[in-house]
C-alpha positions as CSV (number, residue, x, y, z in Angstrom):
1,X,262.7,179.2,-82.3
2,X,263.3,175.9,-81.1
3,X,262.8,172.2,-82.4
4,X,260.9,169.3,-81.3
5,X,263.9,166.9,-80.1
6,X,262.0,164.3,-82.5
7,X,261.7,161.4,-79.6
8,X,260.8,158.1,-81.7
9,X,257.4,157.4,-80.3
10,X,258.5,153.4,-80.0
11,X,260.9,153.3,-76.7
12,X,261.4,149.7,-76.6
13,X,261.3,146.9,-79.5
14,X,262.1,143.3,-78.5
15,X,261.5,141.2,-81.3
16,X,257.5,141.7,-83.1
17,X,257.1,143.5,-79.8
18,X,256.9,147.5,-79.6
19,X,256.2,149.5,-76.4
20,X,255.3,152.9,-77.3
21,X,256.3,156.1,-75.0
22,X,252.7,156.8,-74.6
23,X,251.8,153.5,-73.5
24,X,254.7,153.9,-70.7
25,X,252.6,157.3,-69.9
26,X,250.0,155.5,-68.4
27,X,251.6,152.5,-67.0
28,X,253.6,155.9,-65.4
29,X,250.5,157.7,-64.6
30,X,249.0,154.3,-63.0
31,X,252.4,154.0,-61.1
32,X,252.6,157.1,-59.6
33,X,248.8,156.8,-58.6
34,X,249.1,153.8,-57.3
35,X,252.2,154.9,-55.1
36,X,250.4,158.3,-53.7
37,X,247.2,156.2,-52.3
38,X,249.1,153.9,-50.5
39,X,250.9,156.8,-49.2
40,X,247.3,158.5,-48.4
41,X,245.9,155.4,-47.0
42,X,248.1,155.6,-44.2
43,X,246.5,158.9,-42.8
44,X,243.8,158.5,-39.7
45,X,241.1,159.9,-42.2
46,X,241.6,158.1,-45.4
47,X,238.5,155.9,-46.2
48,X,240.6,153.0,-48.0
49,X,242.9,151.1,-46.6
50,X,245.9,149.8,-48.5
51,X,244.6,146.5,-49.7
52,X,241.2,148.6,-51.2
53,X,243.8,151.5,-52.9
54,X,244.9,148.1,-55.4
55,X,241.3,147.2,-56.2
56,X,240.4,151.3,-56.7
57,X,243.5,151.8,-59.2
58,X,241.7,148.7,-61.1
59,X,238.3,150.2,-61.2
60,X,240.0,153.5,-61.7
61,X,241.8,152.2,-64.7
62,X,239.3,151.5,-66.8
63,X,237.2,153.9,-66.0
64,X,240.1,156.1,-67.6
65,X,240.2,154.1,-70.7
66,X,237.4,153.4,-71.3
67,X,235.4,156.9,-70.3
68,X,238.4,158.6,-72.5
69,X,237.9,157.1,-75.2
70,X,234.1,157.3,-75.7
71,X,234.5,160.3,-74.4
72,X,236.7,161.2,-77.2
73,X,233.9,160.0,-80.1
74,X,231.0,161.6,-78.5
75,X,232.2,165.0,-77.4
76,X,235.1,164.8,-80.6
77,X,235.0,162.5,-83.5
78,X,231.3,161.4,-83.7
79,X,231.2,161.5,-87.1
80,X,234.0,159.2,-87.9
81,X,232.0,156.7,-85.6
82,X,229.1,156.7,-87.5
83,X,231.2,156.1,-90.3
84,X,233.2,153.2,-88.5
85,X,231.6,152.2,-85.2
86,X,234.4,149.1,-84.5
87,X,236.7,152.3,-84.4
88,X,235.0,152.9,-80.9
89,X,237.1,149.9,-80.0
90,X,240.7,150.8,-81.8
91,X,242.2,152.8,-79.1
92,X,245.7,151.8,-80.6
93,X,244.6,154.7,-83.1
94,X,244.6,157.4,-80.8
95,X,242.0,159.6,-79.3
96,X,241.2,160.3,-75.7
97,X,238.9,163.1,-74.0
98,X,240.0,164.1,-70.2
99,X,236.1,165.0,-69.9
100,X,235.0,161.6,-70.5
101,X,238.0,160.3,-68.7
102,X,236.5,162.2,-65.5
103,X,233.1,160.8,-66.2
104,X,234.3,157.6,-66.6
105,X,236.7,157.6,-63.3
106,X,233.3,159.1,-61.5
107,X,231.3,156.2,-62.6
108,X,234.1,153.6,-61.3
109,X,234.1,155.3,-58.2
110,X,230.4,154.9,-57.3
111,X,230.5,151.3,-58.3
112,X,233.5,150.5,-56.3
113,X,231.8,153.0,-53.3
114,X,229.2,150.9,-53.2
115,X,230.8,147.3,-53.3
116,X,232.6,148.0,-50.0
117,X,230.6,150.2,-48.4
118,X,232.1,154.0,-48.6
119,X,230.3,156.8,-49.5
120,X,231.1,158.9,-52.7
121,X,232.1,162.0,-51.0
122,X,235.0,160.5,-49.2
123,X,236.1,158.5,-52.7
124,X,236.2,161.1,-54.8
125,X,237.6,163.5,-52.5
126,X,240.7,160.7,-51.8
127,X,240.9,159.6,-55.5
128,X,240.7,163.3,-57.2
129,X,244.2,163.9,-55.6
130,X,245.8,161.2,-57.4
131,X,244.6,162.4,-60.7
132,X,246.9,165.4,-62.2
133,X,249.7,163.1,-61.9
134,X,248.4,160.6,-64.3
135,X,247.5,164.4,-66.2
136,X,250.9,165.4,-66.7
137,X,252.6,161.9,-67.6
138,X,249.8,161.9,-70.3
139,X,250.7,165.7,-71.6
140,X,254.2,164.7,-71.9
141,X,252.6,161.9,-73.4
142,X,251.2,163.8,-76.4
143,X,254.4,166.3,-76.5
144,X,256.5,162.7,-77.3
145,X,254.3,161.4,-79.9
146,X,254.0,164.8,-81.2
147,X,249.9,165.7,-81.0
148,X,248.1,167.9,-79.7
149,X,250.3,170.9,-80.0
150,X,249.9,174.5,-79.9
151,X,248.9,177.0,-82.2
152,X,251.5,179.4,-84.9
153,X,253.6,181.7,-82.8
154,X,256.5,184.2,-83.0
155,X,257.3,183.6,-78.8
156,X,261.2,182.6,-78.4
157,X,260.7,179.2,-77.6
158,X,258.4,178.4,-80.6
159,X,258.7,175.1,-81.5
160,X,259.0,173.4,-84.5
161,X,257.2,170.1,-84.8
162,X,258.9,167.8,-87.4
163,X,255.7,166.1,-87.9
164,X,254.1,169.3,-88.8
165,X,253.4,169.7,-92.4
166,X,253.3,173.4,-92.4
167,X,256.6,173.4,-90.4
168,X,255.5,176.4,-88.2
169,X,256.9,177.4,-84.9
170,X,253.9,176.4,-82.8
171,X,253.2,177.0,-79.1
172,X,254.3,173.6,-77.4
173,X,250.8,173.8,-75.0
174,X,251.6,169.7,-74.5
175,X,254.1,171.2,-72.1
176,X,252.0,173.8,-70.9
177,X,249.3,171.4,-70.2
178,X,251.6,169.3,-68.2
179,X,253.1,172.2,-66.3
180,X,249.6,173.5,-65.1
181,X,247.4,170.7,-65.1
182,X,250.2,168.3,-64.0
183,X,252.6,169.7,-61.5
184,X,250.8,173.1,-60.5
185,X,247.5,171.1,-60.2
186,X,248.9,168.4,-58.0
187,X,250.6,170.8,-55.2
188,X,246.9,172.6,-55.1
189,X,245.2,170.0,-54.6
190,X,247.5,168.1,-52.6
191,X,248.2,171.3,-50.7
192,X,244.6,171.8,-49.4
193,X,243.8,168.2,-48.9
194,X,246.6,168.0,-46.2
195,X,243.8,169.0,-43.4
196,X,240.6,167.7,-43.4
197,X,237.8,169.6,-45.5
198,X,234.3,169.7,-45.7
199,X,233.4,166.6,-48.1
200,X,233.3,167.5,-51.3
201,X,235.4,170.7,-51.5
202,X,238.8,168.8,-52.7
203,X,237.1,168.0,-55.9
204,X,235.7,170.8,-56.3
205,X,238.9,172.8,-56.0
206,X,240.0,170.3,-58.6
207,X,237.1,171.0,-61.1
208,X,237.9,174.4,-60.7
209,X,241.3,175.3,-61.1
210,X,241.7,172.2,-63.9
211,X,238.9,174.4,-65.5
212,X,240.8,177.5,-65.4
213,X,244.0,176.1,-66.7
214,X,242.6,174.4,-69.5
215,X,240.6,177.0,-70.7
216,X,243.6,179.2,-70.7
217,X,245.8,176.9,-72.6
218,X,243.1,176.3,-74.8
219,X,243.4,180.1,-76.6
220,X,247.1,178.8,-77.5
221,X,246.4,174.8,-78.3
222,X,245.6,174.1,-82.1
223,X,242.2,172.4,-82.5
224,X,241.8,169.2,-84.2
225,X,242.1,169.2,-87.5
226,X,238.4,167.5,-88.1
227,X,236.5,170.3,-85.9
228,X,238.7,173.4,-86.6
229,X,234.8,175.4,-86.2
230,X,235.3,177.9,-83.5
231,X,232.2,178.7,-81.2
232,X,231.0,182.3,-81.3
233,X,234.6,183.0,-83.1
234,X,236.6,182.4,-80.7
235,X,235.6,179.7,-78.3
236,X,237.0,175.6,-78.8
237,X,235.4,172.8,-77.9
238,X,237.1,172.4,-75.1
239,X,236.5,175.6,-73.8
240,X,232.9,175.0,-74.0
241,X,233.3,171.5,-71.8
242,X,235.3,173.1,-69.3
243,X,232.5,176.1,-68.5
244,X,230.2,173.8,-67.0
245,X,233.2,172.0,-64.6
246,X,234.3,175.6,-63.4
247,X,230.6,176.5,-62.7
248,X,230.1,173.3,-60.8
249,X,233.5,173.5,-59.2
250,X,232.5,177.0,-57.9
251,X,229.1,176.3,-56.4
252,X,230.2,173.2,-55.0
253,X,233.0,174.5,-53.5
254,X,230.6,176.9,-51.4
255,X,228.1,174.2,-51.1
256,X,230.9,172.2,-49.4
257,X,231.6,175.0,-47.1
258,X,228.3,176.1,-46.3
259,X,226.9,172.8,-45.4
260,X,230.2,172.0,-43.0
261,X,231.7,168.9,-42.6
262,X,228.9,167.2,-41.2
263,X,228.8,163.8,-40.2
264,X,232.0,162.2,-39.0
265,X,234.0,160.7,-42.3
266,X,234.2,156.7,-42.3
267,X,237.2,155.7,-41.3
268,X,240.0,153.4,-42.3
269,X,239.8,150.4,-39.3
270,X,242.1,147.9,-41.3
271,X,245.3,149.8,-41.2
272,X,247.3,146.7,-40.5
273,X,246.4,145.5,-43.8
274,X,249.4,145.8,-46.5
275,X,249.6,146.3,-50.3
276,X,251.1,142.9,-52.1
């Protein structure tokens, strides 16, 4: 069994000011985002040049925060904003939802597709590859501020959570999440996207395997405390939301194949253009 090392959640006071470890997550997850499209840009394919990448981590940005957290009261807390609907707007309270993350990072992306001119295959295919990054900062995120974790287990490296209130050895699935979703995700996906692909097929590797590796964790992750319910006795709400992103990964992963690369991809013709 082994304990949570009990990380105080604040990692830097100055004065009245606090800057939380979870807040870092995503000024890390925005980081190393940032830093990967530049380093995409550069390629003969890429649809962005670098100057675009800085406007795309903007629109991508708050299509995370603000997709997440609606996200997070639709698919998980609805009733609490029916109860409280300014809580919509108190993110400082916690409660994110990858799902409506995705949506919201899709959304960005055909609004910033459209505004200079590139089509949504080749965005979402260039952005997708930035995203477990950002996934695994933010599940080492949650494993900091002590959320999220995993269900009661007797496995060696149980972990006690000193925020628990049973004081179980749970599975630490914050960690697993960031070791699958984060790191194993990435070198996938970054893996394949190394040699052009029919449009399309990156992200829908990505909807795939993140499907498969949440769904997994999810049989070892406790659910939240406010929708314990299990569907058909032993499938969680996440499970349920990740069905249709596998499904969809699948057949548009041989949709992408089947129709071919088609036309020829638009292609980066600023390449002199620097990030500031």
């Amino acid at each position: 069994m082994l304990n949570h090392p009990d990380i105080d959640p604040i990692a830097v006071s100055i004065g009245p000011l606090s800057v939380h470890w979870y807040g870092l997550m995503y000024l890390f997850a925005f980081a190393s985002a940032w830093a990967l499209a530049i380093h995409r840009s550069k390629r003969a394919d890429s649809p962005l040049n670098t100057k675009q990448v800085e406007d795309l981590i903007v629109y991508g940005a708050l299509g995370v925060v603000l997709g997440g957290r609606f996200g997070y009261v639709m698919f998980y807390n609805f009733g609490a904003w029916l109860d409280d609907p300014l809580w919509l707007f108190r993110v400082w309270e916690g409660g994110m939802s990858f799902h409506g993350g995705l949506v919201g990072v899709i959304t960005a992306i055909i609004i910033y597709g459209r505004k200079i001119g590139v089509k949504f295959p080749e965005l979402i295919d260039f952005t997708i590859v930035l995203v477990p990054a950002g996934l695994g900062f933010g599940r080492i995120g949650n494993f900091i501020g002590q959320e999220l974790w995993g269900r009661a287990t007797d496995v060696p490296w149980g972990m006690v959570f000193p925020r628990d209130p049973l004081g179980l050895a749970r599975h630490p699935s914050q960690l697993y999440q960031a070791f699958l979703e984060g790191l194993v995700l990435f070198i996938i996906i970054y893996w394949f996207s190394l040699k052009p692909r029919p449009r399309l097929s990156v992200s829908a590797l990505f909807l795939i395997f993140y499907g498969i590796f949440r769904f997994g964790v999810e049989f070892v992750r406790e659910p939240d405390a406010h929708i314990p319910e299990l569907i058909f006795g032993w499938m969680t709400r996440g499970q349920l939301l990740t069905i249709p992103m596998i499904i969809v990964g699948v057949g548009g992963f041989i949709w992408a194949y089947k129709k071919g690369f088609g036309e020829e991809p638009q292609k980066n013709t600023d390449k002199k253009v620097t990030a500031k």
